[in-house]
N, C-alpha and C positions, 0 to 999 in steps of 0.2 A: 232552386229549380233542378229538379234533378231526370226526370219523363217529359219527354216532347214526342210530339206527332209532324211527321213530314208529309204532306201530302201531292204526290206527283213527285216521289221519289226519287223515280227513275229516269225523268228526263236531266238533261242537262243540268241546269239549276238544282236540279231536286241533290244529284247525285254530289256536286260541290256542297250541297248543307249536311244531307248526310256525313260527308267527312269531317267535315268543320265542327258539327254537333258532337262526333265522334270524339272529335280530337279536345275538345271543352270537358269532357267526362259525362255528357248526357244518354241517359239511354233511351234509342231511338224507337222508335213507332214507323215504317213507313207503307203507304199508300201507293199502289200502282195497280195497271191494268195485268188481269194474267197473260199477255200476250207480251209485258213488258218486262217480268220479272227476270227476266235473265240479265239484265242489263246490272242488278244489283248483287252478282252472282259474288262480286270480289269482295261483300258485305257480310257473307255469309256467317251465320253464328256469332256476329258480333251486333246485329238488327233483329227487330219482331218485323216480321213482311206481313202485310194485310193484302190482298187479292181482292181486286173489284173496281169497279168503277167510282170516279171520284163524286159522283156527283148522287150517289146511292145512297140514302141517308142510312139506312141499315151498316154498311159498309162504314162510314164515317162515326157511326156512333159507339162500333166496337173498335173503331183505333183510336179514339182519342180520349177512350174511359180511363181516367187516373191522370190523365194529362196533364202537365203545369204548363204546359205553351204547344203551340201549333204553327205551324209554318205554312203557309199554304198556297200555290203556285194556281192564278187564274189564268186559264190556257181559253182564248174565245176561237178556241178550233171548232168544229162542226157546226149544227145547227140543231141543237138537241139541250139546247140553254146550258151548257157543261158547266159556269164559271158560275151562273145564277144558284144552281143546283148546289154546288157543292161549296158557296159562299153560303148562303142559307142554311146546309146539314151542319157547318163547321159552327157557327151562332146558335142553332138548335141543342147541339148535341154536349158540345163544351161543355167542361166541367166549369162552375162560379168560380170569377177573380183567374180563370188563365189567361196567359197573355197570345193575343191570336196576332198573328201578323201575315200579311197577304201581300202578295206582289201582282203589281199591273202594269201598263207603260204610260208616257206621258200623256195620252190623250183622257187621261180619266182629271176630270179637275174637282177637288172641295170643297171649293166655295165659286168656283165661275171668274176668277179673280187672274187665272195664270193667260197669258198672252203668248199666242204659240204662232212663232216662223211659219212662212208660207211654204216651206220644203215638209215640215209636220203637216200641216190641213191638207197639203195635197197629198199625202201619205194615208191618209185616214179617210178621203172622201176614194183612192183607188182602193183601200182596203175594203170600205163598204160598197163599192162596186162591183170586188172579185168576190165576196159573200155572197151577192144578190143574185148572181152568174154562177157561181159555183159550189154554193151553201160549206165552202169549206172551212170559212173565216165568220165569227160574229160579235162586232165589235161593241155592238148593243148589248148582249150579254155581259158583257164584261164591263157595261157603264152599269146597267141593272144591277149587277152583283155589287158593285161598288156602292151603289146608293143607299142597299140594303145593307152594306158593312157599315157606312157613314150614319144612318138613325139607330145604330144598335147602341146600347149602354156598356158592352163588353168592351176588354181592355183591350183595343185593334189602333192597330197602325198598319196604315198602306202605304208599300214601298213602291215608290214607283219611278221608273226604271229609263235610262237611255238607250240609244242603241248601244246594245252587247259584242264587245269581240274577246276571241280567245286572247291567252299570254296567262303569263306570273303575275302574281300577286303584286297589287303597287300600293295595297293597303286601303283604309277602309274611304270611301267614297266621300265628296261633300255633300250635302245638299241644300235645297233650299224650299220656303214652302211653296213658291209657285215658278209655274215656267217662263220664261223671260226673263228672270236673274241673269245677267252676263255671267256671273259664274257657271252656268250652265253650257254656253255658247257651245261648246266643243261635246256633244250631245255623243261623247262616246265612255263607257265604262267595260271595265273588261267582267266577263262572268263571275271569276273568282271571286269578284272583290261586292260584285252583286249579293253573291250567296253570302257575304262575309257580313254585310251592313244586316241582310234578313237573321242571321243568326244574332249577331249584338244588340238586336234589337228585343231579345225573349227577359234582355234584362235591362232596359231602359227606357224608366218609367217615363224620362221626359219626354219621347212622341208617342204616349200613350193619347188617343183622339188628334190624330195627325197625318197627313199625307206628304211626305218629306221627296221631291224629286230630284233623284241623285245622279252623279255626273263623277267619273273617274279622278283623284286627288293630287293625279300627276297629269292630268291633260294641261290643255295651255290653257284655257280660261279658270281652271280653278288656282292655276302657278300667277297667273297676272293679277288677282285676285287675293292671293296669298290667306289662302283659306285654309285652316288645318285639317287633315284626315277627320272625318267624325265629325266635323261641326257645320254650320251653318254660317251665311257674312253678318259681320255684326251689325 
């Protein structure tokens, strides 16, 4: 694999894959809004930058031409379906046999199977609250998008995600396939290591049709658990 497409480049997330894709020897594709491109400035000459909106399937179709993998960040900001939009152009548009990988958080489930803390529902019923109030947030998109990533045939895995805090690298995350794993308990993972699982994953065909929920490899439920970096409890 040698061309990958990043999409949503330039937020947080985007800009930890970019480096990390960087630093593997892949050459990058990235996706972002023109009002964001400055944020990839320190990229400069060493990225293809695409201009547009994520969810434009015109836009998506000329970054990820030649593509061997895609990374692809579902952000359910506004109310303009963003995460539906631009889950769907990335499935449309793909070239056959790349490997597409999408990040979401834990409230998106793949089979109805994961059993989620009362501190997450209540997080996701005020989340769909502050949408309905202030169309800034839409968590339905980002289930929609997900379900349309889940009946596709293409080779996707959805990374889905804890709460994120900054720091160093403590290496590559555990996970598991649903939520309620006590190895997950400690429902915090640091960014870096976020962007780090979604890069490893353009070449690991094993959660290829998977939705793997990951959790930092040094918190204390994956250290009590004695789970190693990268895998799963037996």
């Amino acid at each position: 694999m040698k061309k990958i497409c990043i999409i949503g480049a330039s937020g947080k997330l985007g800009q930890y894959m970019v480096q990390l894709a960087l630093d593997k020897g892949y050459q990058v594709v990235g996706v972002c809004r023109e009002q964001s491109v400055d944020k990839l400035e320190r990229f400069k000459g060493r990225i293809t930058v695409i201009r547009g909106m994520t969810n434009d399937p015109l836009v998506i179709k000329k970054a990820v031409a030649g593509c061997d993998g895609v990374l692809t960040v579902l952000v359910p900001w506004g109310n303009h379906h963003s995460s539906t939009g631009t889950a769907q152009a990335v499935l449309d548009h793909s070239q056959p046999g790349a490997r597409l990988v999408f990040s979401c958080g834990w409230h998106i489930s793949r089979d109805g199977k994961d059993v989620y803390p009362t501190f997450l529902k209540r997080q996701e019923k005020l989340a769909r609250l502050m949408g309905r109030l202030t169309h800034l947030i839409d968590i339905d998109d980002q289930v929609e998008a997900c379900r349309r990533i889940f009946e596709s045939d293409a080779l996707w895995t959805v990374v889905r995600g804890s709460d994120l805090e900054e720091g160093e690298s403590q290496g590559l995350p555990v996970w598991s396939r649903h939520v309620g794993d006590p190895i997950l308990e400690s429902n915090r993972t640091r960014r870096v290591d976020y962007s780090l699982f979604m890069v490893e994953e353009l070449e690991n065909d094993a959660l290829i049709h998977e939705a793997p929920a990951i959790v930092g490899c040094q918190t204390l439920s994956a250290l009590t658990h004695k789970v190693m970096p990268g895998q799963q409890p037996a």
